[in-house]
PDB file of N, CA, C and O in Angstrom:
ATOM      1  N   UNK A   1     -10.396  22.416   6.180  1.00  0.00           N
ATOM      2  CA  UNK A   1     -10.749  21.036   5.932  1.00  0.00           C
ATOM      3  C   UNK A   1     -11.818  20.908   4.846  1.00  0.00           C
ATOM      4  O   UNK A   1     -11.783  19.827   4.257  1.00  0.00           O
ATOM      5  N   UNK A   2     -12.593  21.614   4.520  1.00  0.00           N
ATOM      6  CA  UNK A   2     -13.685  22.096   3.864  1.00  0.00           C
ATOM      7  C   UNK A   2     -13.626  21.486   2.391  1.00  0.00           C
ATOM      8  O   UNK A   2     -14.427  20.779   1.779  1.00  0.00           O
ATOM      9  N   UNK A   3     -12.031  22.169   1.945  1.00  0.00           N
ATOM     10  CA  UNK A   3     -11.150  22.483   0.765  1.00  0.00           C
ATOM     11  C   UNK A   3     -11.486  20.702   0.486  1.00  0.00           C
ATOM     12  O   UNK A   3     -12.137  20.210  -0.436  1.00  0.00           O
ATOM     13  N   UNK A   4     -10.786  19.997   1.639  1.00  0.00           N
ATOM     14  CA  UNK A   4     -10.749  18.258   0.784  1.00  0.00           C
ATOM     15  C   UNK A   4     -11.967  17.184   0.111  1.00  0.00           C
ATOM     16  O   UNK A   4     -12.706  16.204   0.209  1.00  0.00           O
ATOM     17  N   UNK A   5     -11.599  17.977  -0.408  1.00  0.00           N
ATOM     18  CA  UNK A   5     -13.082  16.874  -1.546  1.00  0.00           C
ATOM     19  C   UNK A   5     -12.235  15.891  -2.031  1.00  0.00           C
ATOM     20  O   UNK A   5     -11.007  15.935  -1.947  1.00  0.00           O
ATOM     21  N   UNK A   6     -12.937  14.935  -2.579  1.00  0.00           N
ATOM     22  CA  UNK A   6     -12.262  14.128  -3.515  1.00  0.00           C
ATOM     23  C   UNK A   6     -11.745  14.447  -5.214  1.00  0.00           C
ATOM     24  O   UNK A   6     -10.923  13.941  -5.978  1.00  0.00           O
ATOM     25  N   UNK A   7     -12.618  15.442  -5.274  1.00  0.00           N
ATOM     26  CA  UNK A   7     -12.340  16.242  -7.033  1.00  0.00           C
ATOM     27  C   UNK A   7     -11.231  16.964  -6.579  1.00  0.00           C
ATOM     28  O   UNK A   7     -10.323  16.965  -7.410  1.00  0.00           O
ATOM     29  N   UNK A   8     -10.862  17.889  -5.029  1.00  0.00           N
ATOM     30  CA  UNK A   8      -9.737  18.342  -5.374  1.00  0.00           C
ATOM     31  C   UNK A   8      -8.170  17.233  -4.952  1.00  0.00           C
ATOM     32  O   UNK A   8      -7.073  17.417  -5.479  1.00  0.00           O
ATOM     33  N   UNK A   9      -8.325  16.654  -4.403  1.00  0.00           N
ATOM     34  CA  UNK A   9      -7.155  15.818  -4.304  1.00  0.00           C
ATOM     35  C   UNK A   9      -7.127  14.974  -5.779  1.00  0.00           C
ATOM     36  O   UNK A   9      -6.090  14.425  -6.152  1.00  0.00           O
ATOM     37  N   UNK A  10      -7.954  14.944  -6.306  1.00  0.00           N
ATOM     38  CA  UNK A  10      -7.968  13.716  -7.569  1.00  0.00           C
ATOM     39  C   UNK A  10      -7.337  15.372  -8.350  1.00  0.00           C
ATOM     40  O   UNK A  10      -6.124  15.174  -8.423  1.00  0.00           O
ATOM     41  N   UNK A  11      -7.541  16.417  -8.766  1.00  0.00           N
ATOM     42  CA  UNK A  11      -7.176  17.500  -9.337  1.00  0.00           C
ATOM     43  C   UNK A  11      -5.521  18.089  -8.903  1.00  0.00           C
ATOM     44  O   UNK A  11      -4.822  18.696  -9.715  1.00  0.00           O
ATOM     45  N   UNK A  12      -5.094  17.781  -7.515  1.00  0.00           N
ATOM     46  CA  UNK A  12      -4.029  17.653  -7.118  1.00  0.00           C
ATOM     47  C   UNK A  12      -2.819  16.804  -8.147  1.00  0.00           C
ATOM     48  O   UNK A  12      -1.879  17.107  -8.882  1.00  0.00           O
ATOM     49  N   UNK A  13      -3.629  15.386  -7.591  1.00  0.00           N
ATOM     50  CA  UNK A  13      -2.533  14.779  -8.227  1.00  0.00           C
ATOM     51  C   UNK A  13      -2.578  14.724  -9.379  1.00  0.00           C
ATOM     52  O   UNK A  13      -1.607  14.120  -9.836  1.00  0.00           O
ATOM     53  N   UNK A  14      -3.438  15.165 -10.292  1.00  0.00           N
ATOM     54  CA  UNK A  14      -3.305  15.433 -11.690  1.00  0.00           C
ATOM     55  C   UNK A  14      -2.047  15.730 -12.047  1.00  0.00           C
ATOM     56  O   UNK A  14      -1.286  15.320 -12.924  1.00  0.00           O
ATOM     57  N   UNK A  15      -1.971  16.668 -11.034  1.00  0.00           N
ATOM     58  CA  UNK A  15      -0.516  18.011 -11.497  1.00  0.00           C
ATOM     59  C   UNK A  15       0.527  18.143 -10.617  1.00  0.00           C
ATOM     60  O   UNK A  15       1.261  19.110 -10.816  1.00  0.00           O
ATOM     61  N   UNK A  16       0.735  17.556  -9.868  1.00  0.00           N
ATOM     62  CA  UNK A  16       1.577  17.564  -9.044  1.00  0.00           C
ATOM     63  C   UNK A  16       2.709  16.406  -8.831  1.00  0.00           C
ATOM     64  O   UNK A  16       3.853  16.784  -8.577  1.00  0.00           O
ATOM     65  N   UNK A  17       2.371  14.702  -8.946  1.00  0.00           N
ATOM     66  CA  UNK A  17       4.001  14.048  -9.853  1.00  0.00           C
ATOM     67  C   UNK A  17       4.023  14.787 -10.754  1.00  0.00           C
ATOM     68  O   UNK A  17       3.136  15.473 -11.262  1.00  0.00           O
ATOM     69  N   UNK A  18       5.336  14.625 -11.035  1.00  0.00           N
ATOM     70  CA  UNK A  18       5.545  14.785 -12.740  1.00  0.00           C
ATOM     71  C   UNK A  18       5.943  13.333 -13.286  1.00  0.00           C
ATOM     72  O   UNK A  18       6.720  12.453 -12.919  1.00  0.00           O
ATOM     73  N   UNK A  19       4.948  13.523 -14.445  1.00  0.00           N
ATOM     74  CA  UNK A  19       5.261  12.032 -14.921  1.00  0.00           C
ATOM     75  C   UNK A  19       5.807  12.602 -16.336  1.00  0.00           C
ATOM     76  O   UNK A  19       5.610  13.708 -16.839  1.00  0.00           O
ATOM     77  N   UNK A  20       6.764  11.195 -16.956  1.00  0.00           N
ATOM     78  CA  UNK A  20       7.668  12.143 -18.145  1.00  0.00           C
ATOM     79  C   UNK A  20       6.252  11.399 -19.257  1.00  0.00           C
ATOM     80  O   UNK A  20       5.327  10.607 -19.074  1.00  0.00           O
ATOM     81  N   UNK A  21       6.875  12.347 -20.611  1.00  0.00           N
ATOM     82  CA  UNK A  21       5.870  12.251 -21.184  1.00  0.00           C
ATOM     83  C   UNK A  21       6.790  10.842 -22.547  1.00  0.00           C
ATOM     84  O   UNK A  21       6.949  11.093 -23.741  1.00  0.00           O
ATOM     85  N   UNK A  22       7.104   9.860 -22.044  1.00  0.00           N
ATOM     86  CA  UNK A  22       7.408   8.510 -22.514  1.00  0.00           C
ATOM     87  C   UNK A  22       6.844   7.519 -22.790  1.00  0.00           C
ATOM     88  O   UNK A  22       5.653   7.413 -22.496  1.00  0.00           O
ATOM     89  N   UNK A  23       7.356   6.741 -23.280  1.00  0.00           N
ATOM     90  CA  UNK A  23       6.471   5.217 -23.144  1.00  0.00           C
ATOM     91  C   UNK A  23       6.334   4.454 -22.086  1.00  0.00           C
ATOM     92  O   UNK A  23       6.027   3.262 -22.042  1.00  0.00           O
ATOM     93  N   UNK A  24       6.716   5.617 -20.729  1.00  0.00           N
ATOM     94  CA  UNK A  24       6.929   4.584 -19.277  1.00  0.00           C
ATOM     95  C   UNK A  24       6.260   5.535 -18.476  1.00  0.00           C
ATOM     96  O   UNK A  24       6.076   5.472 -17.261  1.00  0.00           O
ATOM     97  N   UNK A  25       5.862   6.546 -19.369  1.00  0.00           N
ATOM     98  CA  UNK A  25       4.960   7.486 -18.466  1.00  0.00           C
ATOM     99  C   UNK A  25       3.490   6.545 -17.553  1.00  0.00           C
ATOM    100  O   UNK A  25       2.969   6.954 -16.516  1.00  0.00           O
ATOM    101  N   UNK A  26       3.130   5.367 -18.238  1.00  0.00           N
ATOM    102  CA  UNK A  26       1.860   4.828 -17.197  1.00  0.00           C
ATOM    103  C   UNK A  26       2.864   4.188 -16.092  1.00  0.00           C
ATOM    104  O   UNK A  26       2.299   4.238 -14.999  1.00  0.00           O
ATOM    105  N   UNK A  27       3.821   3.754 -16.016  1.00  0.00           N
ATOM    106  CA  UNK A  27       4.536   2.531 -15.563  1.00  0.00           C
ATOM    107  C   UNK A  27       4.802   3.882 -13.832  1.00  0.00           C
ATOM    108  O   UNK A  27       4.424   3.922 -12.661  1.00  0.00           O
ATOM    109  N   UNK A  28       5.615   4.672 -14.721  1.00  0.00           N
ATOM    110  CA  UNK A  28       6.256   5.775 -13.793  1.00  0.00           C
ATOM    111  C   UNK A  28       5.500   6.534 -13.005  1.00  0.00           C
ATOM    112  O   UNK A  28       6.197   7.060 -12.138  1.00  0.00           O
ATOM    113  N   UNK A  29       3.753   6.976 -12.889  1.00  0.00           N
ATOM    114  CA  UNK A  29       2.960   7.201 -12.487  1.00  0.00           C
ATOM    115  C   UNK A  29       2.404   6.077 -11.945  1.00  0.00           C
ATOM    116  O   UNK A  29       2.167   6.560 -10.838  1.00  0.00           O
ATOM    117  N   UNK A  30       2.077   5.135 -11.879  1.00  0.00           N
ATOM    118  CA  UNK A  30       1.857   3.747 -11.130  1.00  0.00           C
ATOM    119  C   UNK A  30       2.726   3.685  -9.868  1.00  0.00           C
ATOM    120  O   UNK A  30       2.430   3.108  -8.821  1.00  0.00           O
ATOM    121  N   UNK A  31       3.690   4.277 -10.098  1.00  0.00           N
ATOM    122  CA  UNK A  31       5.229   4.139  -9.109  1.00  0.00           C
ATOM    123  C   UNK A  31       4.950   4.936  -8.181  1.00  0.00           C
ATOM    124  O   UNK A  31       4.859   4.623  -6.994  1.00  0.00           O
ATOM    125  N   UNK A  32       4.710   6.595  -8.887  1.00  0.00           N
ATOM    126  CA  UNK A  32       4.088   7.470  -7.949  1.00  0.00           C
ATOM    127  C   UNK A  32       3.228   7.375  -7.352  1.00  0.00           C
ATOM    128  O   UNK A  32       3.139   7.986  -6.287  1.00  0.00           O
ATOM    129  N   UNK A  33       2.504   6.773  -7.693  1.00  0.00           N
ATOM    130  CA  UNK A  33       0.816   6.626  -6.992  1.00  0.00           C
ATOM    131  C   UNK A  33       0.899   6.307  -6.180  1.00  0.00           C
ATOM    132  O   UNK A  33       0.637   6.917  -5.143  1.00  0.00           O
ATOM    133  N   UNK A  34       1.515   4.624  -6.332  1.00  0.00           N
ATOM    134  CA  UNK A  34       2.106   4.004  -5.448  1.00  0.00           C
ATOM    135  C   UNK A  34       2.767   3.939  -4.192  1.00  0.00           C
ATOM    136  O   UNK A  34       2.570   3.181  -3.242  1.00  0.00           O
ATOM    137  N   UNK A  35       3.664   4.948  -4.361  1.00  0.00           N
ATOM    138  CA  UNK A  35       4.389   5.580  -3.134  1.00  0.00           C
ATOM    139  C   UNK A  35       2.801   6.668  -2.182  1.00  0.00           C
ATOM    140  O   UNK A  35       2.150   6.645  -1.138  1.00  0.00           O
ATOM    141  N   UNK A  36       2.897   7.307  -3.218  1.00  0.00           N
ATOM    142  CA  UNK A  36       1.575   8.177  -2.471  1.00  0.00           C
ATOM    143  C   UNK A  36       0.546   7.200  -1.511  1.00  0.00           C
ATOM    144  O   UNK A  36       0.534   7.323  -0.286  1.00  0.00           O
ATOM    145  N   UNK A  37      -0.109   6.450  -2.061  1.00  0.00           N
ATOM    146  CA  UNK A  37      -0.818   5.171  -1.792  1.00  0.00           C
ATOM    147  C   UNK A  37      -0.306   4.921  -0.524  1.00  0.00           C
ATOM    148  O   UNK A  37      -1.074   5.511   0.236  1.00  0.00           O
ATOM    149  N   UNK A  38       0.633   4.331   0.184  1.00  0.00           N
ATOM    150  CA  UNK A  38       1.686   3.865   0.791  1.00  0.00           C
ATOM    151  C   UNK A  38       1.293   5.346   2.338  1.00  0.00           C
ATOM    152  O   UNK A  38       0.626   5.469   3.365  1.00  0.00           O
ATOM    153  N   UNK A  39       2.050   5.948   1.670  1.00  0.00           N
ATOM    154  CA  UNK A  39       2.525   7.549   2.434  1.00  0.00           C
ATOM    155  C   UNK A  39       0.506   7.723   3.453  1.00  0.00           C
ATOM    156  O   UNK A  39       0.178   7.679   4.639  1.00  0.00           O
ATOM    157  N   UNK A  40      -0.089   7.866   2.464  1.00  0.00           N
ATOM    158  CA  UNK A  40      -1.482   8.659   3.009  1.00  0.00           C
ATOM    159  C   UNK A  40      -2.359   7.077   3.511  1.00  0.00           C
ATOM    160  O   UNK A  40      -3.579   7.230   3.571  1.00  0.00           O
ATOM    161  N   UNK A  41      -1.976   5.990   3.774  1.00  0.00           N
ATOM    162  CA  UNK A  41      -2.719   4.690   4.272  1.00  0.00           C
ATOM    163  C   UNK A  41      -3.164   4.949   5.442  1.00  0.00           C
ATOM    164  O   UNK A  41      -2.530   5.929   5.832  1.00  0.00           O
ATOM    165  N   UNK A  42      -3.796   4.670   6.118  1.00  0.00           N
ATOM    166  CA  UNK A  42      -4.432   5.287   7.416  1.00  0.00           C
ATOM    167  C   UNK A  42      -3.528   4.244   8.615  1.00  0.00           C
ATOM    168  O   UNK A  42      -3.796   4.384   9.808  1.00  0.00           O
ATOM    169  N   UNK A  43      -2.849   3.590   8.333  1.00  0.00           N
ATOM    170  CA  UNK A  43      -1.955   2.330   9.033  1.00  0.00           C
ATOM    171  C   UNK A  43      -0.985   3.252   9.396  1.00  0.00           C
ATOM    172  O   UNK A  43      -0.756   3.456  10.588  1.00  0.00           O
ATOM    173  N   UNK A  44      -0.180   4.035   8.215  1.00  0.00           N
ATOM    174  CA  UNK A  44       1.164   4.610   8.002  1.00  0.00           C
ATOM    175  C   UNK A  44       0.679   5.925   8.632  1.00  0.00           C
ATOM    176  O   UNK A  44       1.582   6.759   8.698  1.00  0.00           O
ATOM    177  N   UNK A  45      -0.557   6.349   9.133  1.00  0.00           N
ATOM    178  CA  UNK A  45      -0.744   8.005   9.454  1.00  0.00           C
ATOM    179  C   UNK A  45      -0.647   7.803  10.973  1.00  0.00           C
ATOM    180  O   UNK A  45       0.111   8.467  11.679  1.00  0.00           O
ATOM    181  N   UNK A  46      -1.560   6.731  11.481  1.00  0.00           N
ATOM    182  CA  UNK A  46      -1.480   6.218  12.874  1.00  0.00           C
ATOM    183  C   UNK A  46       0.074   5.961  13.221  1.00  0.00           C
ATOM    184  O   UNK A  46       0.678   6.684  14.013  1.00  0.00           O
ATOM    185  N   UNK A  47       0.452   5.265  12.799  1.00  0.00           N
ATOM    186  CA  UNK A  47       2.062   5.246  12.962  1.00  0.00           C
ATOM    187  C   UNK A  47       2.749   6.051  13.332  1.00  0.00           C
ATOM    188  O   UNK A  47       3.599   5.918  14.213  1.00  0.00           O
ATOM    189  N   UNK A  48       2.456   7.180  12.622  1.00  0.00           N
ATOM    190  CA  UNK A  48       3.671   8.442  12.431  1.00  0.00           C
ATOM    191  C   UNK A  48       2.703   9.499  13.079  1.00  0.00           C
ATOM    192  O   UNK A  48       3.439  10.470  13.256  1.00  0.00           O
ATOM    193  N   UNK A  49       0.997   9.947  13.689  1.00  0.00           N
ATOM    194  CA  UNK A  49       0.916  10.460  14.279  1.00  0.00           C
ATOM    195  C   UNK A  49       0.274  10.014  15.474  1.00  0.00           C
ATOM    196  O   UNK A  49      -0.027  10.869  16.306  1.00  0.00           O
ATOM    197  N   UNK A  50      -0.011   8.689  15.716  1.00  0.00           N
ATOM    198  CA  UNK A  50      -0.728   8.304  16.273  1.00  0.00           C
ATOM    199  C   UNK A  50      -2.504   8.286  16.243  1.00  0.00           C
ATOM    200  O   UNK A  50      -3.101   9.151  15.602  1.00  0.00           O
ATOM    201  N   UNK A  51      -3.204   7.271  16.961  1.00  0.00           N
ATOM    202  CA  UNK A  51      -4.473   6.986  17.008  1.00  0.00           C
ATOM    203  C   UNK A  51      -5.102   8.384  16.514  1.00  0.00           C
ATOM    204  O   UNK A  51      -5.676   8.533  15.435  1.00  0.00           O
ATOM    205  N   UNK A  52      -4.898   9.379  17.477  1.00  0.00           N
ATOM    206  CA  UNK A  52      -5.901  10.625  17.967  1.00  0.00           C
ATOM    207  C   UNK A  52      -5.766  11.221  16.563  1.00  0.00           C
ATOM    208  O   UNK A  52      -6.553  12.167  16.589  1.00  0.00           O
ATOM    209  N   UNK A  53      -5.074  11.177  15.085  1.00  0.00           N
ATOM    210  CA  UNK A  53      -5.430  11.778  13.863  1.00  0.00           C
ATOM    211  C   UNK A  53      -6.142  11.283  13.456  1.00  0.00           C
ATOM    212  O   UNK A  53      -6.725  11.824  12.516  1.00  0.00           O
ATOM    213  N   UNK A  54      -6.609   9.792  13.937  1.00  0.00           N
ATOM    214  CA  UNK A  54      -7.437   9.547  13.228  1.00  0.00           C
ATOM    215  C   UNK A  54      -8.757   9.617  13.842  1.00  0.00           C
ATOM    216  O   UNK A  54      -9.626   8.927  13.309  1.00  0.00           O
ATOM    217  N   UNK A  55      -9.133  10.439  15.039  1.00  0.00           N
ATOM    218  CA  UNK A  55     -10.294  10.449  15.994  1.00  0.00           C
ATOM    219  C   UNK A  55     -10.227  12.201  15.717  1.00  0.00           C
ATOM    220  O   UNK A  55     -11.189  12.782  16.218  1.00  0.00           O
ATOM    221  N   UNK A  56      -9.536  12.824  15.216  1.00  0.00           N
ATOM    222  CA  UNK A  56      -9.863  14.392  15.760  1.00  0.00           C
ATOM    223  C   UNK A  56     -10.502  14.956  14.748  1.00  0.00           C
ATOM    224  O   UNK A  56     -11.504  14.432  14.261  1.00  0.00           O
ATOM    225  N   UNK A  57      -9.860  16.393  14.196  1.00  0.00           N
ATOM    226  CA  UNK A  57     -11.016  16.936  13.048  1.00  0.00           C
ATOM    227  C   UNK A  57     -10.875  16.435  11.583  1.00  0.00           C
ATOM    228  O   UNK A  57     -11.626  16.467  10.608  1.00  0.00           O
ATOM    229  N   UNK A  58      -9.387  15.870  11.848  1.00  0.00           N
ATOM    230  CA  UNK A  58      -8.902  15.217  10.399  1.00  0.00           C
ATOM    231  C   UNK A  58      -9.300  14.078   9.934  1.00  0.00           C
ATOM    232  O   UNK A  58      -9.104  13.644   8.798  1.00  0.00           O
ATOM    233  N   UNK A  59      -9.894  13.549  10.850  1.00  0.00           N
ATOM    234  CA  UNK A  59     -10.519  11.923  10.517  1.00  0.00           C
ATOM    235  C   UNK A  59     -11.216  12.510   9.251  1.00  0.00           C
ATOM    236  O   UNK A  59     -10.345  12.708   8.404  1.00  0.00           O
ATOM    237  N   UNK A  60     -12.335  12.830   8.840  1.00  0.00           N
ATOM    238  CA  UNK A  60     -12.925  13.066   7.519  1.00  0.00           C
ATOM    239  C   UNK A  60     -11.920  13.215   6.275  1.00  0.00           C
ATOM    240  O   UNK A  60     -11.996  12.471   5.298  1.00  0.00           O
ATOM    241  N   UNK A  61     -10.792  14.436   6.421  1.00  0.00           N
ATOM    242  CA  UNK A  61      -9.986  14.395   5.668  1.00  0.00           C
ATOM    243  C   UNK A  61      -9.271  13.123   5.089  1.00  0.00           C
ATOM    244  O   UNK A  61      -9.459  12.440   4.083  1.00  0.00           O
ATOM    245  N   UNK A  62      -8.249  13.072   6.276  1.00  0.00           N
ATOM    246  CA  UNK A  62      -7.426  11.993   5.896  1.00  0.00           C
ATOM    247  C   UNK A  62      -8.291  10.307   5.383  1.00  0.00           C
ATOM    248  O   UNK A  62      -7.754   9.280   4.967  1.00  0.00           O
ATOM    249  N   UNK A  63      -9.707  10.586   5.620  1.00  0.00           N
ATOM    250  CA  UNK A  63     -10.256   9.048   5.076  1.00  0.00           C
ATOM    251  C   UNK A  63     -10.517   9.551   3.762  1.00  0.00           C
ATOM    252  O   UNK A  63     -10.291   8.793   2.819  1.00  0.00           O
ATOM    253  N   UNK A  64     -10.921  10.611   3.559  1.00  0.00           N
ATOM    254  CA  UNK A  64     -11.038  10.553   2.108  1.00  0.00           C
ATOM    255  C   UNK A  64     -10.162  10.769   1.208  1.00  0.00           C
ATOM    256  O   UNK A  64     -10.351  10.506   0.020  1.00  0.00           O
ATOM    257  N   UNK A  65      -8.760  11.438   1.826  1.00  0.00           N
ATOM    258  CA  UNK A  65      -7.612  11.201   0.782  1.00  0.00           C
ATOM    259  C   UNK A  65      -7.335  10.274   0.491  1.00  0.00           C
ATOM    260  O   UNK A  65      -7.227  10.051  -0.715  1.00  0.00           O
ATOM    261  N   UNK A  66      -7.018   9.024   1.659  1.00  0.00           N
ATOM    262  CA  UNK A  66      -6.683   7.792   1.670  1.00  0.00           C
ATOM    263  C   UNK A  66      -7.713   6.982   0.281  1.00  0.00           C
ATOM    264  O   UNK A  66      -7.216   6.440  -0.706  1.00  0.00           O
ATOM    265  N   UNK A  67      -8.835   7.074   0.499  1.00  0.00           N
ATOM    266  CA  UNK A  67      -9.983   6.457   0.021  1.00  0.00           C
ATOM    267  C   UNK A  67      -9.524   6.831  -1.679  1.00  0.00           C
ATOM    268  O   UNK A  67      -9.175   6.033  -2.548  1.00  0.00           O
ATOM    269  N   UNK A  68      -9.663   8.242  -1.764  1.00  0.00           N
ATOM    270  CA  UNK A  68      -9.183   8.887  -3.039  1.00  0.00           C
ATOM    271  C   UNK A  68      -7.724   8.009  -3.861  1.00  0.00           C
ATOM    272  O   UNK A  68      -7.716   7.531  -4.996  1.00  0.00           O
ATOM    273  N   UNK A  69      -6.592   8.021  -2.845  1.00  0.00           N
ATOM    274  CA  UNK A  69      -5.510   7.837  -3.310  1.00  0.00           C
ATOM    275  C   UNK A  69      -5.286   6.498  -3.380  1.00  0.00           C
ATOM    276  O   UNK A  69      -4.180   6.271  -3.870  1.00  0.00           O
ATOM    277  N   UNK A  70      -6.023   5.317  -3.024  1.00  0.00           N
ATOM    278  CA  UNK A  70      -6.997   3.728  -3.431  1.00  0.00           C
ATOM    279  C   UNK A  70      -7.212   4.146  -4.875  1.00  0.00           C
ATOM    280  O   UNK A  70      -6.545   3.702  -5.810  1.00  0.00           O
ATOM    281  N   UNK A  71      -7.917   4.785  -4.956  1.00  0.00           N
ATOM    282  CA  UNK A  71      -8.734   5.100  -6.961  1.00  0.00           C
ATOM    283  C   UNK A  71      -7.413   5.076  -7.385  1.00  0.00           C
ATOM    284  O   UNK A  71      -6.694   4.112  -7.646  1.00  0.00           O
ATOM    285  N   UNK A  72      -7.180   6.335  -7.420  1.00  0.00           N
ATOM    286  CA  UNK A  72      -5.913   6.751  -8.545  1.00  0.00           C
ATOM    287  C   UNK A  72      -5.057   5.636  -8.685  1.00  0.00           C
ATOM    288  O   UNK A  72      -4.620   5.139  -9.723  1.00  0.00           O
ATOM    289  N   UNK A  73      -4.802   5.179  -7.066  1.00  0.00           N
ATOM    290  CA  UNK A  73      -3.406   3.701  -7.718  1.00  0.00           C
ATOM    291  C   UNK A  73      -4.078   3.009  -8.702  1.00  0.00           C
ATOM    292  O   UNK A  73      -3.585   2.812  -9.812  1.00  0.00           O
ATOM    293  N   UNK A  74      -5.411   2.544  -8.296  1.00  0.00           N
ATOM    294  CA  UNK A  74      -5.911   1.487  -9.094  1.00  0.00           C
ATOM    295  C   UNK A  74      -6.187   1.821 -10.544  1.00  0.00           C
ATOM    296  O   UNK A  74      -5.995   0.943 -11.386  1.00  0.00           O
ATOM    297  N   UNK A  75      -6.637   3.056 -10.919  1.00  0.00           N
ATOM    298  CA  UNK A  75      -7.076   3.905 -11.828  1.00  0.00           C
ATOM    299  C   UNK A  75      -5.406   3.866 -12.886  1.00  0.00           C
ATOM    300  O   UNK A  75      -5.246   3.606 -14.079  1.00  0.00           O
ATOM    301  N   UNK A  76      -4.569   4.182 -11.982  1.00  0.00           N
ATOM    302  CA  UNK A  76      -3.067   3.746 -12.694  1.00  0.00           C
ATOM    303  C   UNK A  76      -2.267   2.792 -12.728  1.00  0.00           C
ATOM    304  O   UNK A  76      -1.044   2.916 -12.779  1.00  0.00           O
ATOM    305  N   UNK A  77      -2.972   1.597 -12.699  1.00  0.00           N
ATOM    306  CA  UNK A  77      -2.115   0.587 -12.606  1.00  0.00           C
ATOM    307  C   UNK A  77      -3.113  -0.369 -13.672  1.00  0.00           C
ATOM    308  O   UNK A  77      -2.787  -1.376 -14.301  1.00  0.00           O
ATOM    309  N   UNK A  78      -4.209   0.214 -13.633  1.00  0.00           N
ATOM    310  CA  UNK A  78      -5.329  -0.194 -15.312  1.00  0.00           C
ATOM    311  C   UNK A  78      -4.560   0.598 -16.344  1.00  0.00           C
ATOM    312  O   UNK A  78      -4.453   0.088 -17.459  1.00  0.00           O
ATOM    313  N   UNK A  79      -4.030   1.738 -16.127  1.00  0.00           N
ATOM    314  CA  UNK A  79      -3.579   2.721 -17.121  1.00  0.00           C
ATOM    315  C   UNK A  79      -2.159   2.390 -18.211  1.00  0.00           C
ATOM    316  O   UNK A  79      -1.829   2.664 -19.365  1.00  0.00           O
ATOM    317  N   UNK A  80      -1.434   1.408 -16.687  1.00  0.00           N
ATOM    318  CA  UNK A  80       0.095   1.166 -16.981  1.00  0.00           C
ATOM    319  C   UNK A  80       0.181  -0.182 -18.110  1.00  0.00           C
ATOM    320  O   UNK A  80       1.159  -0.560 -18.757  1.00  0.00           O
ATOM    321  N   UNK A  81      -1.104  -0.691 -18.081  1.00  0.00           N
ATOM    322  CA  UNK A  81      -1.401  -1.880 -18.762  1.00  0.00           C
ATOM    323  C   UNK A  81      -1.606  -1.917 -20.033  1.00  0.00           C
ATOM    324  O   UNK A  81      -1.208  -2.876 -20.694  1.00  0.00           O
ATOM    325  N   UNK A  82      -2.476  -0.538 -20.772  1.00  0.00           N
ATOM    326  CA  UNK A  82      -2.680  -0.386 -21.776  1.00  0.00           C
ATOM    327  C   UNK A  82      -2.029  -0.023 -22.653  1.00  0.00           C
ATOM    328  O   UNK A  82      -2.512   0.077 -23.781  1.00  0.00           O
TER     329      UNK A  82
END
């Protein structure tokens, strides 16, 4: 758990979509984010594992991915604009 910082999940998704290298590359990373965004919400984690992930050792984790993966959408959806 140690490992989840916010520099390494923000370093994650650096590299891990692949976004094409186009004129829709902000648009198409917005999309991804997006979905990601969606996937790691703390609504959608309770859902699919219930309350107690978000009370056990992962609570720290999963709030700061979540928290993290808030930036990046927003961070790419300023990006998709320019």
């Amino acid at each position: 758990m140690e490992d989840v910082t916010p520099a390494n999940i923000k370093q994650f998704f650096s590299v891990a979509p692949p976004t094409p290298a186009s004129a829709t590359a902000g648009e198409e990373r917005y999309r991804t984010i997006s979905r990601e965004n969606k996937r790691w919400h703390t609504d959608k984690i309770m859902s699919r594992f219930g309350i107690s992930a978000l009370d056990g050792p992962c609570k720290n984790a999963l709030n700061i991915t979540a928290k993290v993966v808030v930036e990046l959408r927003q961070e790419a959806q300023r990006s998709r604009r320019s």
